[in-house]
LUMDREN-336667 format. One record per residue (C-alpha): residue in one letter; x, y, z. Coordinates in nm, 3 decimals, padded with zeros to 5 digits. Example, Ala and Ser with C-alpha at 12.3 -4.5 7.8 and 13.67 -1.06 7.14 Angstrom:
! residues 2
A:01.230:-00.450:00.780;
S:01.367:-00.106:00.714;
END
This chain:
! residues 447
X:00.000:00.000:00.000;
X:00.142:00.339:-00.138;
X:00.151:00.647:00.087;
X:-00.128:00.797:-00.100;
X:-00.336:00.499:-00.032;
X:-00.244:00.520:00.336;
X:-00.316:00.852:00.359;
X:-00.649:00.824:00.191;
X:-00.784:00.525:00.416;
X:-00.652:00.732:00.756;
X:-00.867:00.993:00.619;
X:-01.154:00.814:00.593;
X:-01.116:00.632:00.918;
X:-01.101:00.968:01.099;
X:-01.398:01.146:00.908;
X:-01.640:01.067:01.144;
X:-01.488:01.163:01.371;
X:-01.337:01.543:01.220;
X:-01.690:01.641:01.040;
X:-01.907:01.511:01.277;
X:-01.814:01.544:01.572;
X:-01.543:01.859:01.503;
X:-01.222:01.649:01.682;
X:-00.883:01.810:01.549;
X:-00.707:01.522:01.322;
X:-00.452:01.374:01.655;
X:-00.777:01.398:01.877;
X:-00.931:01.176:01.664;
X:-00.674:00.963:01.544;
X:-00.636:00.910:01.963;
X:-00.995:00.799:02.012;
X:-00.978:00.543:01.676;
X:-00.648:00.377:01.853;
X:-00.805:00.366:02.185;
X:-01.139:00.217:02.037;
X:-00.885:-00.017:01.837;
X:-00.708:-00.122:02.140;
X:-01.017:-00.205:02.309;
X:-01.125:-00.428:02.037;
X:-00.761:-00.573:01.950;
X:-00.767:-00.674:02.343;
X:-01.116:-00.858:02.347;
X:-01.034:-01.011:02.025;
X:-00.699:-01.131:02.201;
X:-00.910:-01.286:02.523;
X:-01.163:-01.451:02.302;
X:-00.871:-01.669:02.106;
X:-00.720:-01.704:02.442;
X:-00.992:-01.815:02.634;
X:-01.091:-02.102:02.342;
X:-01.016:-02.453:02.528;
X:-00.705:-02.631:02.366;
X:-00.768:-02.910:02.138;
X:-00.553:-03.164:02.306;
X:-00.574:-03.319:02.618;
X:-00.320:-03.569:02.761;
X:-00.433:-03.813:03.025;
X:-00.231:-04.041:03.185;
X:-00.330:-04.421:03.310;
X:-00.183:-04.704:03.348;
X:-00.043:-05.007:03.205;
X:-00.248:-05.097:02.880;
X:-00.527:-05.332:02.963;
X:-00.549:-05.192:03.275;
X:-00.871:-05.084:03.401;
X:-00.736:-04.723:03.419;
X:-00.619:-04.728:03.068;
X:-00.961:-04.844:02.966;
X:-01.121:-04.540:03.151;
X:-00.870:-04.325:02.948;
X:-00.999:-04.466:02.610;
X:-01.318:-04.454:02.689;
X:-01.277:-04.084:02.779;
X:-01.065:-04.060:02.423;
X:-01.323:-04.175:02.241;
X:-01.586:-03.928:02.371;
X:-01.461:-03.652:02.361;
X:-01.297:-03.689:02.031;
X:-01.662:-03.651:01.902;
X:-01.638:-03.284:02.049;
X:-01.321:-03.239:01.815;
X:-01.121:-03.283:02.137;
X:-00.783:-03.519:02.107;
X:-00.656:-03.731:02.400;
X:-00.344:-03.842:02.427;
X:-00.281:-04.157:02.673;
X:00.037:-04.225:02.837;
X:00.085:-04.558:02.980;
X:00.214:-04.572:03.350;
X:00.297:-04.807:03.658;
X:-00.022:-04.686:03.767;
X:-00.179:-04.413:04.093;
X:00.230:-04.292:04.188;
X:00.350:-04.236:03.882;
X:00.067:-04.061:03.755;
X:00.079:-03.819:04.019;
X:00.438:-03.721:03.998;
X:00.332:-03.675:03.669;
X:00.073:-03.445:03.749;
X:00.302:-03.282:04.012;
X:00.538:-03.218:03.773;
X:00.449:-02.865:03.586;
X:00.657:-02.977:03.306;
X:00.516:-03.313:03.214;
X:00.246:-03.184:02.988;
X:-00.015:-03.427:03.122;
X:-00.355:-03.270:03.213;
X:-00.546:-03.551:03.414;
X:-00.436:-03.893:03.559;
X:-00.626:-04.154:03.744;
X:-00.510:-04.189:04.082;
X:-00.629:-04.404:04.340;
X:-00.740:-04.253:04.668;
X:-00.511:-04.285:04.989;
X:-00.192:-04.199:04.739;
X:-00.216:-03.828:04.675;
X:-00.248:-03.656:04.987;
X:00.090:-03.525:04.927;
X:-00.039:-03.360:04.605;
X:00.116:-03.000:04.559;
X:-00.156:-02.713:04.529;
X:-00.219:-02.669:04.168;
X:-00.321:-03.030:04.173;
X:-00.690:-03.067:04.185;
X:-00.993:-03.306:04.186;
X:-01.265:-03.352:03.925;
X:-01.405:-03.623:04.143;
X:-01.403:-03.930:04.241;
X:-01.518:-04.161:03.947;
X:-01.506:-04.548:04.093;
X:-01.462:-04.819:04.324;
X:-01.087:-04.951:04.282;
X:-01.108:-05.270:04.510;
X:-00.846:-05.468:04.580;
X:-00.817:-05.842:04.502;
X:-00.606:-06.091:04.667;
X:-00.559:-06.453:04.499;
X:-00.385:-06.691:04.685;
X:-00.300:-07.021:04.717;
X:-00.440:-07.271:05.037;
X:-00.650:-07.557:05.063;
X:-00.863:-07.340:05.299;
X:-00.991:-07.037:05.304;
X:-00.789:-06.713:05.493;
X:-01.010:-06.436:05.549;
X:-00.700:-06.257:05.778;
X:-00.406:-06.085:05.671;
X:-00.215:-06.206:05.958;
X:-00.225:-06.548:05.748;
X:00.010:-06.431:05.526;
X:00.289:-06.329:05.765;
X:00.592:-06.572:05.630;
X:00.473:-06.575:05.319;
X:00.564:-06.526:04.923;
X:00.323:-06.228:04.822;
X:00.351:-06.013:04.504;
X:00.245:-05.685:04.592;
X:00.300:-05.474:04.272;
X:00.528:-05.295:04.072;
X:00.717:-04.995:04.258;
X:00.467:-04.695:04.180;
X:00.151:-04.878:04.178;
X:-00.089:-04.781:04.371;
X:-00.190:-05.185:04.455;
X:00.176:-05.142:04.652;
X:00.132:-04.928:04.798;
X:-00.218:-04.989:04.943;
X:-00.131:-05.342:04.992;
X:00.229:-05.249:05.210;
X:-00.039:-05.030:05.435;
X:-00.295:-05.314:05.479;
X:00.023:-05.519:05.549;
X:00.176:-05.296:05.778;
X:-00.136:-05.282:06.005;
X:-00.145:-05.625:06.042;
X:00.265:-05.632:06.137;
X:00.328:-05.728:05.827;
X:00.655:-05.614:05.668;
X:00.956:-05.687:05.465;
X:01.130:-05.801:05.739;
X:00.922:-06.093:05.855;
X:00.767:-06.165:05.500;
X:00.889:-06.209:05.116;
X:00.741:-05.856:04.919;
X:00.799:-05.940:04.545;
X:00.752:-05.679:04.272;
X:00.660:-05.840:03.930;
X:00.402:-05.708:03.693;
X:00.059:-05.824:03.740;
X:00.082:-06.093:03.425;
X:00.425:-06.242:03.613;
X:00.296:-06.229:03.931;
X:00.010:-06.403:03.806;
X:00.206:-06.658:03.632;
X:00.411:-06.693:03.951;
X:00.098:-06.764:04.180;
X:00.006:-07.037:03.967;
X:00.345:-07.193:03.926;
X:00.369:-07.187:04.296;
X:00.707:-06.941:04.332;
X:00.454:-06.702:04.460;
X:00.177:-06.740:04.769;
X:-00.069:-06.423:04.708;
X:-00.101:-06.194:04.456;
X:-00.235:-05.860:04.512;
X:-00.392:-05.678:04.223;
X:-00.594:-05.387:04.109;
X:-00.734:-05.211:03.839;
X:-00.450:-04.902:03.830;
X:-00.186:-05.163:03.690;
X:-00.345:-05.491:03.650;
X:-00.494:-05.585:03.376;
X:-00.875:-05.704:03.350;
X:-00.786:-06.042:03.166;
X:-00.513:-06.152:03.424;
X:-00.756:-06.101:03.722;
X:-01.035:-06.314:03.548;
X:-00.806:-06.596:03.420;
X:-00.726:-06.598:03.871;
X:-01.066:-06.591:03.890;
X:-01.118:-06.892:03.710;
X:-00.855:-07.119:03.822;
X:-00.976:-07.399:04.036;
X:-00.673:-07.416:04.310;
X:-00.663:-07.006:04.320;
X:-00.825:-06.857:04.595;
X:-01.030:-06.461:04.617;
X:-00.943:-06.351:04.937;
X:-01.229:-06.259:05.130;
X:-01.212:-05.949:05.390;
X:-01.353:-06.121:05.696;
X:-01.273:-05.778:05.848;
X:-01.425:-05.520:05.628;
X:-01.588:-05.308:05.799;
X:-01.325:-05.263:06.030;
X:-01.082:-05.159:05.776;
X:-01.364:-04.898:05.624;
X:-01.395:-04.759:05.963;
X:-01.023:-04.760:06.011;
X:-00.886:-04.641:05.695;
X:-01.129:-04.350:05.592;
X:-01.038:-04.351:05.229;
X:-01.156:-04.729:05.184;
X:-01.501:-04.851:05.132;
X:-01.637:-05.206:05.169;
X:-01.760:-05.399:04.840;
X:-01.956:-05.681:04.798;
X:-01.913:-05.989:04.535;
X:-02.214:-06.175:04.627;
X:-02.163:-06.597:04.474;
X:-02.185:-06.631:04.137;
X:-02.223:-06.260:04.052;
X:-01.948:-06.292:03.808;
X:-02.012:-06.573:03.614;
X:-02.363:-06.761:03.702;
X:-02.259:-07.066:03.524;
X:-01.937:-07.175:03.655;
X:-02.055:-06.976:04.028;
X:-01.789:-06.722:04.060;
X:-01.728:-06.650:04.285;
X:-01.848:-06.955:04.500;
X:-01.938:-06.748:04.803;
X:-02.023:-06.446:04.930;
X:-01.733:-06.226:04.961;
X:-01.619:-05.877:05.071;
X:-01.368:-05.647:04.944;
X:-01.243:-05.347:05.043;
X:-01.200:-05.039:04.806;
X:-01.019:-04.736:04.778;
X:-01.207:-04.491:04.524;
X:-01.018:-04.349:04.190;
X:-00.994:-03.954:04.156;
X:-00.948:-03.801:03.827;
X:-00.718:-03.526:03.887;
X:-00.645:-03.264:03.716;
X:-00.449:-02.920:03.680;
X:-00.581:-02.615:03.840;
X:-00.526:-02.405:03.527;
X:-00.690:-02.677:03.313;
X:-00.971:-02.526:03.111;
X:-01.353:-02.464:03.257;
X:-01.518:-02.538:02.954;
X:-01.263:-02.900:02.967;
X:-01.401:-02.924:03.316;
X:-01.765:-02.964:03.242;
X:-01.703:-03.161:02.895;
X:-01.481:-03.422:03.099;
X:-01.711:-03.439:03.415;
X:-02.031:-03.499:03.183;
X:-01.846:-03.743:02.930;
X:-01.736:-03.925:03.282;
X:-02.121:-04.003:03.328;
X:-02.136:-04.162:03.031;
X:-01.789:-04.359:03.106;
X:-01.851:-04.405:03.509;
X:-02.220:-04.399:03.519;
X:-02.361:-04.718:03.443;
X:-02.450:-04.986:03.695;
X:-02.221:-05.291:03.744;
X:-02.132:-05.498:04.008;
X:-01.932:-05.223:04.204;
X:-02.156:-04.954:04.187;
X:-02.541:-04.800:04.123;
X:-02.633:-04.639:03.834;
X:-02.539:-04.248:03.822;
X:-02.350:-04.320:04.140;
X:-02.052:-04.170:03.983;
X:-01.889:-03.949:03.897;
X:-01.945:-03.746:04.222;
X:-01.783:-03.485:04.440;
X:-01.598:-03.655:04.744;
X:-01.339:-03.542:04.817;
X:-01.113:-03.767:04.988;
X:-00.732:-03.639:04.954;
X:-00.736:-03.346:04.714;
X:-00.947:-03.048:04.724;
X:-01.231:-03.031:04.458;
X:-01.121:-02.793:04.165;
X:-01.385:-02.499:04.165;
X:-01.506:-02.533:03.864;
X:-01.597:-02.926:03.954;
X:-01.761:-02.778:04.243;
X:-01.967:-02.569:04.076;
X:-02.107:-02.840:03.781;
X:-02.190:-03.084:04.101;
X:-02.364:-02.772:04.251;
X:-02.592:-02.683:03.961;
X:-02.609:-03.033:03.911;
X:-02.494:-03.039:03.538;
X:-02.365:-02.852:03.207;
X:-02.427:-02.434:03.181;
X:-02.744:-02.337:02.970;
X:-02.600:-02.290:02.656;
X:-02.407:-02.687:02.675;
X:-02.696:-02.806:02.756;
X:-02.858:-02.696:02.403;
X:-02.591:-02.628:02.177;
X:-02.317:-02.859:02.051;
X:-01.973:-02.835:02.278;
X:-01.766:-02.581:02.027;
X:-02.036:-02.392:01.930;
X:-02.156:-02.310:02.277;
X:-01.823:-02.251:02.418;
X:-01.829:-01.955:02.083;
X:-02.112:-01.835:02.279;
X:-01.973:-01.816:02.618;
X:-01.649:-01.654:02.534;
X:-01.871:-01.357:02.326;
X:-02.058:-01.332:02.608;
X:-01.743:-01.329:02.825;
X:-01.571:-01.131:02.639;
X:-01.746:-00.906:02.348;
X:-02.078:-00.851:02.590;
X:-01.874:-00.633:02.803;
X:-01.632:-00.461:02.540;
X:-01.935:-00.342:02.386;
X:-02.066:-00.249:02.766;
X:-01.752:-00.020:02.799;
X:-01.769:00.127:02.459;
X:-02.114:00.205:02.406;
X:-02.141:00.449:02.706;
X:-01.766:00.545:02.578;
X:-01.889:00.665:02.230;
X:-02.213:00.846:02.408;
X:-01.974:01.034:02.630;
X:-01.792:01.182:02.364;
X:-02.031:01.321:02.159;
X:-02.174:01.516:02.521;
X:-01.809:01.646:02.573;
X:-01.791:01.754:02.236;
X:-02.119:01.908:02.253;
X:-01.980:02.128:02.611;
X:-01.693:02.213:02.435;
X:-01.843:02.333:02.181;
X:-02.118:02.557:02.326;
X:-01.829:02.664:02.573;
X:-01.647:02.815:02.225;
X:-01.954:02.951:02.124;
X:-02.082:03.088:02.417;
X:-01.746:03.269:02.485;
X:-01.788:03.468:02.140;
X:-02.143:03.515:02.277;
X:-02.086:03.688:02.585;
X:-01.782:03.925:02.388;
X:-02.132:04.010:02.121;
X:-02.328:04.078:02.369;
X:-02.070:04.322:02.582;
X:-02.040:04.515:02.245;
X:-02.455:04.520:02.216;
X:-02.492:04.667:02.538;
X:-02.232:04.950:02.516;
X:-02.406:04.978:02.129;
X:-02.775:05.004:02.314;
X:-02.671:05.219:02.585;
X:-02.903:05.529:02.700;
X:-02.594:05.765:02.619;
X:-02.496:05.584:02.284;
X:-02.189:05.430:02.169;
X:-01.880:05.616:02.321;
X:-01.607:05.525:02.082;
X:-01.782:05.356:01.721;
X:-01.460:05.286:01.633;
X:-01.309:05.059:01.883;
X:-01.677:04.819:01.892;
X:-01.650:04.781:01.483;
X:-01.250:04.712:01.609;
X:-01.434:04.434:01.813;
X:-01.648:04.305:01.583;
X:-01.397:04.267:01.381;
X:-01.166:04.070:01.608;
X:-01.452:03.847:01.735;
X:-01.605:03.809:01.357;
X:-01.238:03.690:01.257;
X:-01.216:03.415:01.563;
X:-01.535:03.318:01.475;
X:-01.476:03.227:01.134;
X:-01.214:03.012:01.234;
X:-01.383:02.769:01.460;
X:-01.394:02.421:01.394;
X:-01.715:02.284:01.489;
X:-01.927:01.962:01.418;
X:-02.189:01.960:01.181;
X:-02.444:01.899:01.408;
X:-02.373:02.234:01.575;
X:-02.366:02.442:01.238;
X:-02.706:02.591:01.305;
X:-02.571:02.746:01.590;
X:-02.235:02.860:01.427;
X:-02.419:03.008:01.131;
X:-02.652:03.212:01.383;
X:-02.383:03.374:01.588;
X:-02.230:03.468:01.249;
X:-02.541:03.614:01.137;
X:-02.593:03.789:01.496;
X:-02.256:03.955:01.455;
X:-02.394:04.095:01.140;
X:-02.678:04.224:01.327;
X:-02.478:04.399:01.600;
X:-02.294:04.516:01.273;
X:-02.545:04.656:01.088;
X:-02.709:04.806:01.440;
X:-02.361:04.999:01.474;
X:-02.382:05.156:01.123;
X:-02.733:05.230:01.213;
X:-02.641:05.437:01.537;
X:-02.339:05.579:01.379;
X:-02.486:05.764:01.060;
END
């Protein structure tokens, strides 16, 4: 664009703003940049405030029942144009140093209840979204129903970082269970499985975080593999606050081959999804209500709609979180309009609702102060006509004709220079034509 060109489109922005409301050229050219600034800033904060389009999420060793909640939540929300990306972990610990760690790039991450207490304070809670329960197979020609019974014994307790580990080294521990007095092994759940069933291994402890759903049912069904059942349940639920107490009732997993063959209780910590504190609000809802649809159903752990829901056990509830459980669901606008579309909506009304709040009484102000300053010019060259009229009407007559038609003169001249808005050329034109009068009225009284 050539200088003339430049010149010609400044000209045209500032118009307005010259002839109508009678601004000098840098007056005006100040109020366009200010009104430009204004607009350049909310357009800024809308493209700001738009949710990313990638999510990462991590889980837990593929196969693993956290891994499936992370696909399940991948393939949801990718029908809202949202991408996750799924890291595989050791399971609970890992994912929360991940989430600890500002630099990891991971957004959310399944961890199981009782592990993050230690979270740091930009770690947050979504919710808790199931029952993790742990299951102990074992090997006996009778049943054990007390952790004491294992004291002496082989027992594969988890990877280091899984949160079956560490749960199961607390259990343990409260029973005077520890390394010292019994064998703690540390294969991955498919070895430790194999393990049990060779016999190199007495008890296996297993959860969803790193174990995966196959290796647990293939215990399940083995006739010389035991499921541990939690004589002391309730005592550990009223105990250990973050645990709950679970119930397989006989033959609730398979009705044909009566799995299990009696009655038996578990206990459970629950899973969190956690999250970052600065992770988006719009992301919030979408993930909470998508987590109905992954979490919600009724199975053998929990009731219907039962989760996801707003406990919060170790980490404090993001507030977002606590406001969707509070209104009990998606804004207005998600509730009718499809996720990118209403979060368009939002962010206009966010942000372009009260840009045009500011501006709009902005733009009426200026016109008012151009309207004073205007009659202030006007009414100055007023009150100098009307001094000369009243020496020019005066009983006695005009003293010295020659120094009022001096006046005239002088106020006729800064008159005719004025700059003044259209709007207030009715007025201009009048005081001209009044001077003409108090002209003509001298002449008159002169002759």
């Amino acid at each position: 664009m050539n200088e003339h060109h430049r010149h010609s489109l400044t000209s045209r922005i500032l118009k307005p703003f010259t002839e109508l409301f009678g601004l000098s050229r840098g007056i005006a050219a100040a109020t366009v940049a200010i009104i430009a600034v204004i607009v350049l800033i909310a357009v800024w904060y809308f493209v700001h405030l738009a949710p990313p389009k990638t999510i990462t999420i991590s889980a837990g060793p593929k196969d693993s029942m956290f891994w499936r909640y992370a696909t399940n939540y991948q393939y949801r929300l990718a029908s809202n144009h949202i991408t996750v990306q799924i890291l595989t972990s050791q399971g609970s610990q890992e994912n929360l140093q991940r989430l600890s760690d500002t630099n990891s790039g991971v957004d959310l991450a399944f961890v199981q209840s009782g592990i993050s207490t230690s979270a740091p304070e930009h770690v947050v809670s979504l919710g808790s979204v199931a029952y993790q329960p742990l299951l102990i197979f074992y090997r006996a020609e009778t049943n054990q129903n007390f952790l004491t019974q294992f004291k002496g014994k082989r027992l594969e307790l988890g990877a280091p970082g899984s949160g079956t580990r560490i749960l199961a080294t607390s259990l343990l521990s409260s029973n005077g269970i520890t390394a010292q007095n019994t064998t703690f092994l540390g294969a991955d759940p498919g070895k430790a499985a194999n393990d049990l069933i060779a016999g190199t291994a007495d008890a296996v402890f297993l959860t969803g975080d790193s174990a995966p759903v196959q290796v647990m049912t293939n215990l399940l069904r083995k006739p010389d593999i035991r499921l541990f059942n939690f004589a002391q349940a309730d005592a550990y639920v009223r105990r250990i606050t973050y645990l709950n107490r679970i119930e397989f009732p006989m033959g609730s997993l398979d009705f044909a081959a009566n799995l299990p063959h009696e009655d038996v209780f578990l206990v459970a910590p629950t899973v969190e999804l956690l999250g970052r504190d600065k992770l988006h609000p719009a992301l919030v809802d979408l993930v909470i209500e998508e987590g109905k649809n992954v979490h919600g159903k009724a199975s053998l752990l929990a009731h219907k709609g039962e989760f996801p829901k707003e406990l919060e056990v170790d980490v404090k509830l993001s507030n977002e979180a606590r406001r969707y459980y509070n209104r009990g669901g998606k804004s207005l606008t998600y509730n009718y309009l499809p996720f990118w579309l209403a979060n368009v909506v939002n962010r206009i009304l966010l942000v372009f609702v009260p840009a045009i709040v500011v501006l709009i009484p902005a733009l009426r102000v200026i016109p008012k102060l151009l309207q004073w300053r205007t009659k202030l010019k006007l009414y100055r060259w007023y009150r100098a006509l009307l001094a000369v009229e009243q020496e020019l009407i005066a009983p006695e007559g005009p003293r010295h004709p020659e120094q009022l038609l001096k006046r005239l003169d002088e106020i006729d001249g800064h008159v005719s220079k004025l700059k003044v808005p259209a709007s207030f050329a009715d007025q201009y034109y009048t005081l001209r034509g009044n001077i003409n009068f108090v002209r003509r009225l001298l002449t008159e009284r002169t002759t």
